[in-house]
C-alpha positions as CSV (number, residue, x, y, z in Angstrom):
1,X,-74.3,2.3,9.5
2,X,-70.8,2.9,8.5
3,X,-68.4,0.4,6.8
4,X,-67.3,-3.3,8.7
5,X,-65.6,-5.5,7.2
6,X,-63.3,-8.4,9.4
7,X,-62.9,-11.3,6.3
8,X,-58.7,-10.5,6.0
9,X,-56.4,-11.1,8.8
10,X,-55.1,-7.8,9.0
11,X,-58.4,-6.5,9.8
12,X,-58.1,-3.2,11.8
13,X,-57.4,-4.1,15.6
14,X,-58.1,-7.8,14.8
15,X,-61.9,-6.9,15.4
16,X,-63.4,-5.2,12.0
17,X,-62.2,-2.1,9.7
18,X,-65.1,0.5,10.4
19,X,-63.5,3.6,8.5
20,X,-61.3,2.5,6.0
21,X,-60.6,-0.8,4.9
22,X,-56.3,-2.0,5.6
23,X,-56.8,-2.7,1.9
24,X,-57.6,0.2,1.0
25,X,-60.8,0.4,-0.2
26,X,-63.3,3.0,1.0
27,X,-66.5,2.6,3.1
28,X,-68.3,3.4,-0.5
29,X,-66.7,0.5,-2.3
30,X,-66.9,-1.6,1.1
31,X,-70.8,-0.8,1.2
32,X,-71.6,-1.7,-2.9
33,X,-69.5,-5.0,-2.3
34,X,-71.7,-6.0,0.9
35,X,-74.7,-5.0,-1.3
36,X,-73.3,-7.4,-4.0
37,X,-73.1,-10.1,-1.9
38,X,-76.7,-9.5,-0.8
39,X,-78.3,-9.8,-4.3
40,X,-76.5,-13.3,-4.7
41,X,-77.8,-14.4,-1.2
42,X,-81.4,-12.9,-3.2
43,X,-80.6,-15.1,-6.4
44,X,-79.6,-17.9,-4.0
45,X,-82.8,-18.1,-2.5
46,X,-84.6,-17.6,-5.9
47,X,-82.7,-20.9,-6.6
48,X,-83.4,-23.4,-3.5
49,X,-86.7,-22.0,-2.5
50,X,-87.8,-22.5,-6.6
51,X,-86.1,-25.5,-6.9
52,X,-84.4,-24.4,-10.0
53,X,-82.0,-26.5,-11.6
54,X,-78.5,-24.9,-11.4
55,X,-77.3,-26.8,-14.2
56,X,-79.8,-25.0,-16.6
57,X,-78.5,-21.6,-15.4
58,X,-75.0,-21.3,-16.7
59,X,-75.0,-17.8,-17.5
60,X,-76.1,-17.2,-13.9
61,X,-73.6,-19.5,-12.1
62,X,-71.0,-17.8,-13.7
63,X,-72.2,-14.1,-12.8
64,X,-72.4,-15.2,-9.4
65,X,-68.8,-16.2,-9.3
66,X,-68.1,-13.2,-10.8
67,X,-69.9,-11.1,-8.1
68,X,-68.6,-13.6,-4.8
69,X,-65.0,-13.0,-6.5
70,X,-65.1,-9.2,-7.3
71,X,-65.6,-9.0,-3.0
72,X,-62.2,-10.8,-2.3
73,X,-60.1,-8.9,-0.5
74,X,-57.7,-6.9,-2.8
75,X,-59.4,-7.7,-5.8
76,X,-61.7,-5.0,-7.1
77,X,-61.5,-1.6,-5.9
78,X,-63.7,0.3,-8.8
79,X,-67.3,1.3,-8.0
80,X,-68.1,1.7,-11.0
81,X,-67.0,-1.9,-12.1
82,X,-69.4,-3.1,-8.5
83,X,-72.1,-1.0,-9.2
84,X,-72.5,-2.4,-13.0
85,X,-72.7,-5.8,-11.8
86,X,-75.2,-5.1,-9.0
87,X,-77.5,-3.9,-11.7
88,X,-76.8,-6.9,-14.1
89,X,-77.0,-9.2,-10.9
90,X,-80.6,-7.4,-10.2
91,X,-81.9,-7.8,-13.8
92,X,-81.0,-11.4,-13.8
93,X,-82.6,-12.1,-10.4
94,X,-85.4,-10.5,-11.7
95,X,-85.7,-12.7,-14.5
96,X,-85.0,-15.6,-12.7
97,X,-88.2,-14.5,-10.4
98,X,-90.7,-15.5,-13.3
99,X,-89.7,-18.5,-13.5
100,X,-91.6,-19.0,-10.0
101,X,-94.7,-18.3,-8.7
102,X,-96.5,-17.7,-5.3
103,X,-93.6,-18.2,-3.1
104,X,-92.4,-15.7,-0.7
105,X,-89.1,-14.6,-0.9
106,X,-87.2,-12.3,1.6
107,X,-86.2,-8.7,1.2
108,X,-82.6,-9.9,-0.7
109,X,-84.6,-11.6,-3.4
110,X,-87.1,-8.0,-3.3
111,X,-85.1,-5.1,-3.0
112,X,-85.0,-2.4,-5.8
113,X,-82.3,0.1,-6.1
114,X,-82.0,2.6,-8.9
115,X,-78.7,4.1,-8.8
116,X,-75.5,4.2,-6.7
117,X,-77.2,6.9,-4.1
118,X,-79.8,4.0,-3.3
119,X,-77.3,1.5,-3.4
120,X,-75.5,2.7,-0.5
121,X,-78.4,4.2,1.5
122,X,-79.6,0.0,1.0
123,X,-76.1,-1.0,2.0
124,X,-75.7,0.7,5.2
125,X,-79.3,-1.7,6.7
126,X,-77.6,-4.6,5.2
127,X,-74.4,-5.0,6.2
128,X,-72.5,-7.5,8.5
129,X,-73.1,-6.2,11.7
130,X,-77.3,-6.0,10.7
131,X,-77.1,-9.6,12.4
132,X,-76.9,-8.9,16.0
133,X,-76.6,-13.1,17.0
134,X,-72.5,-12.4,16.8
135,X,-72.4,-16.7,16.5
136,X,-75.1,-16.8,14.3
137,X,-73.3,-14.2,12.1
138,X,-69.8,-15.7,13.0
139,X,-71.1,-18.8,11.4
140,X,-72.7,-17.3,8.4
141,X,-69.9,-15.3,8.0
142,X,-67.1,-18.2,7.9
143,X,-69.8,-20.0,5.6
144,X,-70.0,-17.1,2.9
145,X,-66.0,-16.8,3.1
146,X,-65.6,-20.0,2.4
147,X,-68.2,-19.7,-0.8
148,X,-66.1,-17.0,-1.8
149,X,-63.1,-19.1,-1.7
150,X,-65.0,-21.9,-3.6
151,X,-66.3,-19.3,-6.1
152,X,-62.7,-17.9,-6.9
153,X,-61.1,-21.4,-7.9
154,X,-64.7,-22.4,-9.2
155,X,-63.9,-19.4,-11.8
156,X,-60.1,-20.3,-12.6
157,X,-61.4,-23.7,-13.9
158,X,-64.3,-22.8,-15.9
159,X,-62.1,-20.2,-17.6
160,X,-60.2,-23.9,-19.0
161,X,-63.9,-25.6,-19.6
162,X,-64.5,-27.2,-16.5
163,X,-67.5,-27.1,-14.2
164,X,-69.6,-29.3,-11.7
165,X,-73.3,-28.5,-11.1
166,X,-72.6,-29.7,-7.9
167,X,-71.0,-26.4,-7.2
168,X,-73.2,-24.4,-8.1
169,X,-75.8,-26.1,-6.5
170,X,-74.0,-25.6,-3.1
171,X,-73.3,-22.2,-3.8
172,X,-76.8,-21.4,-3.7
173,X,-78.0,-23.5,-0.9
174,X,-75.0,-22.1,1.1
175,X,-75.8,-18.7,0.6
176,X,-79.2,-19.3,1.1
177,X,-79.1,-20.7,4.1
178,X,-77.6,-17.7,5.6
179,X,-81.1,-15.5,5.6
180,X,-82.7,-18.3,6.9
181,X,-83.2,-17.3,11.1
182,X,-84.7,-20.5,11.9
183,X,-81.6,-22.5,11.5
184,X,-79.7,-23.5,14.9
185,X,-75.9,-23.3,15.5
186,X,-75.5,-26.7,14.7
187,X,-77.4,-26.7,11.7
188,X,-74.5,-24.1,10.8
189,X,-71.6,-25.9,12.0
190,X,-72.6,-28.4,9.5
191,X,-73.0,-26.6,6.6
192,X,-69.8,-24.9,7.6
193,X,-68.0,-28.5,6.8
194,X,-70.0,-29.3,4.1
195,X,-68.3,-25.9,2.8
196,X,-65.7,-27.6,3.5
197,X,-66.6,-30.8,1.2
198,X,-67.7,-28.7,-1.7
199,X,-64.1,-26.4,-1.1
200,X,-62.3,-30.0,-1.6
201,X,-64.3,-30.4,-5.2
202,X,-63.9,-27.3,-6.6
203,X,-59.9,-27.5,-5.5
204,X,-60.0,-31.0,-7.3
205,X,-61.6,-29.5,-10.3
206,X,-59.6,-26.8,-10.5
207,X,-56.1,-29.1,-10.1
208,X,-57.8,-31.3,-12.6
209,X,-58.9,-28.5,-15.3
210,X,-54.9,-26.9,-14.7
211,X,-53.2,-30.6,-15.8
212,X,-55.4,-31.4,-18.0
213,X,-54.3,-28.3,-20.4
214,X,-50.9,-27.4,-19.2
215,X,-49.3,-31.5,-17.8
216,X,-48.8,-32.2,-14.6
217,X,-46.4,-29.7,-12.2
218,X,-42.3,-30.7,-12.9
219,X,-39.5,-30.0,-10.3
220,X,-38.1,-26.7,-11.5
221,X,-35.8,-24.1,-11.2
222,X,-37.1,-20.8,-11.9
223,X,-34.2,-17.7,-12.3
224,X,-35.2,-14.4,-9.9
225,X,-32.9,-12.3,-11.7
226,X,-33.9,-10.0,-15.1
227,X,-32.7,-10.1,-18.7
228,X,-31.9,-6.7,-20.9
229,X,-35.3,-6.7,-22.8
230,X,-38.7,-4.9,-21.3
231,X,-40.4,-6.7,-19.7
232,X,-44.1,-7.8,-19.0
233,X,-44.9,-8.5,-15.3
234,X,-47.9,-10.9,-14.8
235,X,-49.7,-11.2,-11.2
236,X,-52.5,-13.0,-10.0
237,X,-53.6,-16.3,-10.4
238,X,-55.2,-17.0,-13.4
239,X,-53.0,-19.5,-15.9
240,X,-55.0,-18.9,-18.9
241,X,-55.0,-14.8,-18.8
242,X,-51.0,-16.2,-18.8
243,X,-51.3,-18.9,-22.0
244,X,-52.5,-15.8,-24.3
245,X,-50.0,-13.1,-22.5
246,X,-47.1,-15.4,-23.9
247,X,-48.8,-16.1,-27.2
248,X,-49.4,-12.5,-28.2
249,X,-46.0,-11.7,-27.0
250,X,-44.5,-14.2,-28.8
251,X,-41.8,-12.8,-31.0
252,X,-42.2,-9.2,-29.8
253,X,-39.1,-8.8,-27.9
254,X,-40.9,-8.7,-24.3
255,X,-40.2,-11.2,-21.9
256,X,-42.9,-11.9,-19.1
257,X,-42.2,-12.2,-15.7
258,X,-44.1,-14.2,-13.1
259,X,-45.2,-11.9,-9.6
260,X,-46.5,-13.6,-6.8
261,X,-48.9,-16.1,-7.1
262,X,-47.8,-16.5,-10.5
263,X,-44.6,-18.0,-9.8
264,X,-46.1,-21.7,-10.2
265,X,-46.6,-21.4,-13.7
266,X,-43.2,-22.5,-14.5
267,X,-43.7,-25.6,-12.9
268,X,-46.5,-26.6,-16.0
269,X,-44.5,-28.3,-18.6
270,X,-46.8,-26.4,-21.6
271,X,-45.4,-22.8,-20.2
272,X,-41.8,-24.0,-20.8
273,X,-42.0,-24.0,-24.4
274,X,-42.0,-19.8,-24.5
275,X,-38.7,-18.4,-24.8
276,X,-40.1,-15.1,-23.6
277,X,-41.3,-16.6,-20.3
278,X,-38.1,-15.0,-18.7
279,X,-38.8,-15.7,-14.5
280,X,-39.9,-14.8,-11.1
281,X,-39.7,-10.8,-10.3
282,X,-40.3,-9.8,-6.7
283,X,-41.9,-11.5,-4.0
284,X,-45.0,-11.6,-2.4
285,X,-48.0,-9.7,-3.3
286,X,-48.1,-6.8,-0.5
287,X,-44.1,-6.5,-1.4
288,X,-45.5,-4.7,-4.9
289,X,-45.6,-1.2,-3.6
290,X,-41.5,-0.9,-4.3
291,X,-41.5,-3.9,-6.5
292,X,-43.5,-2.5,-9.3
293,X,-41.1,0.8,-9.3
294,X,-38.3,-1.3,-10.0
295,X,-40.2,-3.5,-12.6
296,X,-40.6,-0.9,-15.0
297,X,-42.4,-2.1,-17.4
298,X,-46.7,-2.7,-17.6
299,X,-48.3,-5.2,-14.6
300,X,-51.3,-7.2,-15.7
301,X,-53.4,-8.4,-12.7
302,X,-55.7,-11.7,-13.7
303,X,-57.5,-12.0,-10.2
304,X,-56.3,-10.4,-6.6
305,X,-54.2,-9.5,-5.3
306,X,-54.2,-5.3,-5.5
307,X,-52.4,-2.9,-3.4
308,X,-53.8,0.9,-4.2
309,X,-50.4,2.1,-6.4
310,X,-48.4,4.7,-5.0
311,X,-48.3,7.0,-7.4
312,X,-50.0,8.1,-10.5
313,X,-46.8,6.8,-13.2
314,X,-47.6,3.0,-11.5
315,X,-51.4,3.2,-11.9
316,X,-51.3,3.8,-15.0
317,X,-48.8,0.6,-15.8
318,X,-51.4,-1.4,-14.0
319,X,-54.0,-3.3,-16.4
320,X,-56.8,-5.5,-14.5
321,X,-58.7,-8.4,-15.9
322,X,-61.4,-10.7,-14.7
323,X,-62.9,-10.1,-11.9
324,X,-60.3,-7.3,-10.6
325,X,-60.6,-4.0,-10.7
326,X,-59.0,-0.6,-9.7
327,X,-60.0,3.0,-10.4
328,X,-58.0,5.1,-13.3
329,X,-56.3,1.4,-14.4
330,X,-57.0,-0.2,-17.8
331,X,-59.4,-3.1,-17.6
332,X,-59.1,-6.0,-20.6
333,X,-62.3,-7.9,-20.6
334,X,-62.1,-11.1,-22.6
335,X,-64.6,-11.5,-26.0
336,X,-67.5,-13.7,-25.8
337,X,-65.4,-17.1,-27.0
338,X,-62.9,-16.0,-23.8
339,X,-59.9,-14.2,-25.7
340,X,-58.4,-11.2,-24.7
341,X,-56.3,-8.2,-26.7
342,X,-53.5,-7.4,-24.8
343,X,-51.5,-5.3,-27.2
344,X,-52.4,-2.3,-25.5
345,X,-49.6,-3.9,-22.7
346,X,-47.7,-5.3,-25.3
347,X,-47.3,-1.5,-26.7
348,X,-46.4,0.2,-23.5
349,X,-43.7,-2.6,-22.5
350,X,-42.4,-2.2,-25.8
351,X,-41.4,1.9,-24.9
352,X,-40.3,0.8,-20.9
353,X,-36.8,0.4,-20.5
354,X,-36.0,-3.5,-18.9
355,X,-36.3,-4.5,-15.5
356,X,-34.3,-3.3,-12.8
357,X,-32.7,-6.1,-11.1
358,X,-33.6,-6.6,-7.6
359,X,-32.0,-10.3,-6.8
360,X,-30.5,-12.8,-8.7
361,X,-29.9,-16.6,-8.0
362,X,-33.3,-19.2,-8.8
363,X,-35.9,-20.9,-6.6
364,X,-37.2,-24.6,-7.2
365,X,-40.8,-25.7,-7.1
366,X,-43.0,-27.9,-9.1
367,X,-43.7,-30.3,-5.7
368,X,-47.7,-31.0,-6.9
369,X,-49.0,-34.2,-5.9
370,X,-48.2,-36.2,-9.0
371,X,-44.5,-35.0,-8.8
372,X,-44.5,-36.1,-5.0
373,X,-45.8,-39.7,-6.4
374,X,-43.0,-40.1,-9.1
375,X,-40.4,-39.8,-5.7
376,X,-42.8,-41.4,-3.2
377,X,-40.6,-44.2,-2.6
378,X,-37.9,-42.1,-1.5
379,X,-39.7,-40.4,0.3
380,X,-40.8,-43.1,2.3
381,X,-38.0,-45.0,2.6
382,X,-36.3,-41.8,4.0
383,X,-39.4,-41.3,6.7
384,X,-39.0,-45.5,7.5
385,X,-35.2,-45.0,8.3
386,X,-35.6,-42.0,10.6
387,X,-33.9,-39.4,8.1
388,X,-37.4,-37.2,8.0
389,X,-38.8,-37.0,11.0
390,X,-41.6,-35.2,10.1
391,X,-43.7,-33.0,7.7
392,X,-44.5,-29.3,8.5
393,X,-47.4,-28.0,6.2
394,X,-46.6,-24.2,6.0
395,X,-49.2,-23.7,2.9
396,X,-51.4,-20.2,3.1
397,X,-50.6,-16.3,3.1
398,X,-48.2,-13.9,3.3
399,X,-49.4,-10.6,4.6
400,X,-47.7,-7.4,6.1
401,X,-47.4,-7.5,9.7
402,X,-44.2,-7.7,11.3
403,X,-45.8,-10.9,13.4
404,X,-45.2,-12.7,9.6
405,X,-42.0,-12.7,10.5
406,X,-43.1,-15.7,13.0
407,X,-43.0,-18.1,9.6
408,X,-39.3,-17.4,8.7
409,X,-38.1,-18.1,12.2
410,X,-39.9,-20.9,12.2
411,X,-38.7,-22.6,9.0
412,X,-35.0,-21.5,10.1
413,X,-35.0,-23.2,13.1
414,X,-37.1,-26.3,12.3
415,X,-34.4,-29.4,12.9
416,X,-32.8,-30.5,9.9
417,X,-34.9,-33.8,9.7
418,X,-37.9,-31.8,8.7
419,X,-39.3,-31.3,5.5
420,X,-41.9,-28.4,4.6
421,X,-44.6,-28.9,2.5
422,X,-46.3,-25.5,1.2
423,X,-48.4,-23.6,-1.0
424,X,-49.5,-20.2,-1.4
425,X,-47.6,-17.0,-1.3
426,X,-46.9,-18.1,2.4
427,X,-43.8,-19.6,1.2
428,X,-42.2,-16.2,0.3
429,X,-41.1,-16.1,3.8
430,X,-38.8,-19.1,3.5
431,X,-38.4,-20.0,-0.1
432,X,-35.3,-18.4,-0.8
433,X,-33.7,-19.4,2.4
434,X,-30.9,-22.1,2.1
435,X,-32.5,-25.0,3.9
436,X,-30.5,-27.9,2.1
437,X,-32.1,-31.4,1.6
438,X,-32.6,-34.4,3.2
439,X,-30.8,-37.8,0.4
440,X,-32.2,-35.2,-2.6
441,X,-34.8,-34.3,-1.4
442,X,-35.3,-30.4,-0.6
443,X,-36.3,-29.2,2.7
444,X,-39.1,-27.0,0.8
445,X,-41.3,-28.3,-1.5
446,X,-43.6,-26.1,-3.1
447,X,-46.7,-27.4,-4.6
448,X,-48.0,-24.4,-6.4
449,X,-50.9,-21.6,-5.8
450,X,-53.3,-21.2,-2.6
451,X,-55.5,-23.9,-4.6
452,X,-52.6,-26.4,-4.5
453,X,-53.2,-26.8,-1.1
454,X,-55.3,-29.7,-2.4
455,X,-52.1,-31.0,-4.0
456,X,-51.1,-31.3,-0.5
457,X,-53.8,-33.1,1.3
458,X,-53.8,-35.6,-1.4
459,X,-50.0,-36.4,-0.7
460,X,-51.1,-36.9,3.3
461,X,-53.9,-38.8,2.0
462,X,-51.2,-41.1,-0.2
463,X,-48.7,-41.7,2.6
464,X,-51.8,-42.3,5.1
465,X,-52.6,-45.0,2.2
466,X,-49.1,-46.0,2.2
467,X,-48.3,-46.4,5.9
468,X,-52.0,-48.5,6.5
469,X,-52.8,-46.2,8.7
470,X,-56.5,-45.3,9.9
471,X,-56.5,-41.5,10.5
472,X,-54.4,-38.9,8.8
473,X,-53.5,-37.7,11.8
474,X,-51.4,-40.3,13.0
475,X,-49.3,-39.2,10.0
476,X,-45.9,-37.1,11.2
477,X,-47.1,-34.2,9.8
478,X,-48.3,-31.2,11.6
479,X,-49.9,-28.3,10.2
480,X,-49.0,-24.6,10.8
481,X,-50.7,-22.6,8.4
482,X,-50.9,-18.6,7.9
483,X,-53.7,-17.3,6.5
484,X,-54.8,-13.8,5.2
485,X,-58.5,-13.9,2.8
486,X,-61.0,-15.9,2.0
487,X,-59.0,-18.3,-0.4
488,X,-57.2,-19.3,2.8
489,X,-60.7,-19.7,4.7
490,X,-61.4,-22.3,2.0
491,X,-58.7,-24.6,2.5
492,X,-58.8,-24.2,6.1
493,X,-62.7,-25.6,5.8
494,X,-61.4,-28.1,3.4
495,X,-58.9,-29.7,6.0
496,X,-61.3,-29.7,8.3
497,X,-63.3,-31.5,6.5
498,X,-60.7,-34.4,5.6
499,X,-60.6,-34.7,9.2
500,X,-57.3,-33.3,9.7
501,X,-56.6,-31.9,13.1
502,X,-55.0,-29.8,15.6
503,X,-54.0,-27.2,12.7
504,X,-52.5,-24.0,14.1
505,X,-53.6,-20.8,12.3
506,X,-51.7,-17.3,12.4
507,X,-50.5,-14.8,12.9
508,X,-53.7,-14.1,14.7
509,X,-57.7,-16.2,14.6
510,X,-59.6,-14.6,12.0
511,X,-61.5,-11.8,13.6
512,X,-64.9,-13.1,12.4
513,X,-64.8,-16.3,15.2
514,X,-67.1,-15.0,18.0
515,X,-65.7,-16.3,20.8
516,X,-68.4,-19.4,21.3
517,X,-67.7,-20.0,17.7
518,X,-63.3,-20.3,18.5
519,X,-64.3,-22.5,21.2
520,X,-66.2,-24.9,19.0
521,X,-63.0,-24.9,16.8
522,X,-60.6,-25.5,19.5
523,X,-62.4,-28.2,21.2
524,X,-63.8,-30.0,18.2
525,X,-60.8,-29.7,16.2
526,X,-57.8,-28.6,17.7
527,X,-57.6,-25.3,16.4
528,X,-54.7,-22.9,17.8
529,X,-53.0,-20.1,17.6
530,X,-49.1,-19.6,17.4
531,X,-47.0,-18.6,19.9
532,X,-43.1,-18.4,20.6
533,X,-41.3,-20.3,17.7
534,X,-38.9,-22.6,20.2
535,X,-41.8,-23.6,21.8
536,X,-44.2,-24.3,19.0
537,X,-41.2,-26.2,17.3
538,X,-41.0,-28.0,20.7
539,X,-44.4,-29.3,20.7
540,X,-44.9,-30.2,17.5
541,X,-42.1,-32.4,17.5
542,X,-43.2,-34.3,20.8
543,X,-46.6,-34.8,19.3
């Protein structure tokens, strides 16, 4: 069996890649990353089938995020990096296996593989498509998506101390519940939402773990334009691979720059103390392939998300940390109390001349749910008199089709009574458009990272609270949401969850709904598609 893989949005022909990945990574790394995802469904069912405590397994839980992270789209690309933790994921389900006796486990708990060779020869039985139910595998598939979501903000807060077992615990009966054949559809469709449930606490955990170290989120205006030093350029998503960046660069005479899904850090009042922390280069994460030219200096990727470089002289500025990975690129792993050496960065930006300045001007953000509160009064008091009409949540993706184009339109022409609520790198499309404000308050209000899409759904909850009303969706918000990986598949499952409603998802349905499965979505939830932005603007206003 050849490479599939249909979990990103720009999935080849909207059905599955089957040659190459849109990515970029090859059927080889495609196949050790479905293999990967096998041995945790092996150690999952190790877990729930021994009835092992998760809590008394911290070394595992946290191997298993690694190994459900490493397969997000555009974050590892090395084999070498996939097939190392395959074997370390083997050896510890091994061990894990003595700890139980006389129950029968299936062949993801019994496999053996003893090199790369095998690896892939295993990989091509095991893959996707090796479920021939297409709902039953739709299902599963959504399911283990969303786990993978879970996993990757599961990881960003236990890299600041925080944890629940109650994670973990689902983490394991989730993936173990998809090599179980005797459950039903519906027995799916509801661990699908509890996905969902557990997606909500790890997004809580993760927005509590971030304030708790670096303050709540502050309105703030972050510059896009460069300064004469060199230059750092941070991407990703992880804050504390960020907190030791600016302390060893302290001093040095290198300013770091925020890519991406980075550019919420300046909204944390414990970042604003670095003089070095110069701004926001660049735009969204697929934009990179010109943007890092320009940069000049080193890139340091914390988590996804990767585009394979363009040429040989940007590899090898490209460092990788965490759970990301790329072939011929310098990989920092942190020491065993979490700290990491990046002088070998700080050295190189130190011979790079500065950035090249693509833009100038700033962008505001810093909208997080506690910054929402401090103004809530305001805000309702301009909803009460009729000067917002209504809320548009535009939180998600960004991605490279020409179709993305939908979500700029679409924020330009909203009426001028309408405020957008987003997070994510979706908001590249319209956060340096000129929307004005409604009495002070802007027309866009960012509330961080893909994760802060929890910052959002507690504001809706909050002004549900605060207009006594029964059910969020009597609220005047309406949700049109863009989504691209599995992060995105997380927070769709989490709104789902809160009972929120009649979201529409684009530019296209994921390619991994069966069609049963999308008609279970549309009539159960209200799930849509988008369409022509005059009429989509249209209907969402009359509703």
């Amino acid at each position: 069996m050849s490479m599939f893989c249909f979990q990103c949005q720009e999935t080849a022909k909207g059905t599955g890649c089957e040659v190459r990945g849109v990515c970029g990574k090859t059927e080889e790394v495609a196949k050790l990353q479905d293999l990967l995802i096998y041995t945790t469904k092996g150690i999952a069912e190790v877990m729930t089938k021994g009835n092992l405590d998760a809590a008394a397994h911290n070394g595992l839980n946290h191997e298993v995020l690694k190994s459900l992270f490493i397969t997000i789209t555009n974050a590892n690309f090395d084999d070498r990096a996939i097939v190392q933790q395959i074997t370390k994921m083997i050896e510890l389900r091994n061990e894990l296996k003595k700890q139980v006796s006389g129950i029968p486990f299936s062949d993801a708990a019994n496999f053996e593989v003893n090199d790369k060779a095998s690896m892939l020869e295993k990989a091509s039985a095991i893959g996707v498509l090796s479920c021939e139910n297409e709902d039953v595998r739709s299902l599963r598939e959504m399911i283990i998506y969303g786990i993978k979501g879970m996993a990757a903000y599961t990881h960003h807060a236990l890299n600041i101390g925080k944890e629940d077992p109650a994670i973990y615990e689902f983490i394991y009966e989730g993936l173990a519940a998809t090599l179980e054949d005797t459950l039903t559809a519906d027995d799916l469709v509801a661990l699908t939402l509890k996905t969902g449930e557990l997606g909500v606490t790890a997004m809580a955990l993760l927005d509590a773990a971030n304030t708790s170290r670096y303050g709540n989120p502050e309105i703030t205006t972050v510059d896009i334009g460069v300064r004469n030093n060199p230059g750092i350029l941070i991407s990703g998503h992880d804050l504390t691979d960020l907190e030791q960046l600016l302390e060893q660069t302290k001093g040095t005479g290198i300013d770091v720059y925020t890519h991406s899904e980075m550019l919420p850090a300046h909204y944390y009042p414990a970042f604003k103390k670095y003089d070095n922390f110069a701004g926001n280069y660049g735009g969204s994460w697929w934009k990179q392939v010109t943007e890092f030219e320009t940069f000049n200096g080193p890139i340091l990727f914390t988590t996804n998300c990767i585009v394979p470089p363009k040429s040989e002289e940007i590899r090898a500025r490209i460092f990788t940390s965490g759970a990301s990975g790329y072939p011929g690129c310098t990989h920092i792993e942190a020491d065993k109390n979490g700290k990491k050496d990046f002088s070998a960065i700080i050295e190189m930006a130190k011979a790079c001349k500065p950035p090249t300045e693509i833009e100038s001007g700033n962008i505001v953000g810093g909208f997080a749910h506690n910054q929402v509160f401090a103004v809530a009064d305001k805000v309702v008091d301009a909803v009460k008199s009729g000067a917002i009409k209504k809320f548009f949540v535009m939180a998600g993706c960004d991605g490279r089709m020409k179709s993305r184009e939908y979500y700029t339109e679409f924020a330009e022409k909203l009426p001028k009574d309408t405020v957008i609520l987003t997070a994510g790198c979706a908001k590249y499309r319209y956060n340096k458009l000129n929307l004005g404000d409604i009495g002070g308050i802007p027309r866009v209000l960012d509330a961080g990272q893909c994760n802060d899409s929890y910052s959002l759904a507690v504001i809706a909850l909050k002004l549900k609270e605060v207009f006594e009303l029964e059910d969020i969706n009597q609220l005047p918000i309406a949700f049109n949401i863009a989504w691209y990986e599995q992060k995105a598949v997380i927070v769709l499952l989490a709104l789902l969850y809160l009972g929120v409603k009649n979201i529409h998802l684009g530019p296209t349905l994921p390619g991994f709904l069966s069609p049963n499965v999308a008609k279970v979505l549309v009539e159960t939830f209200g799930i849509a598609g988008i369409g022509d932005v005059e009429d989509d603007i249209q209907l969402f206003m009359a509703n």
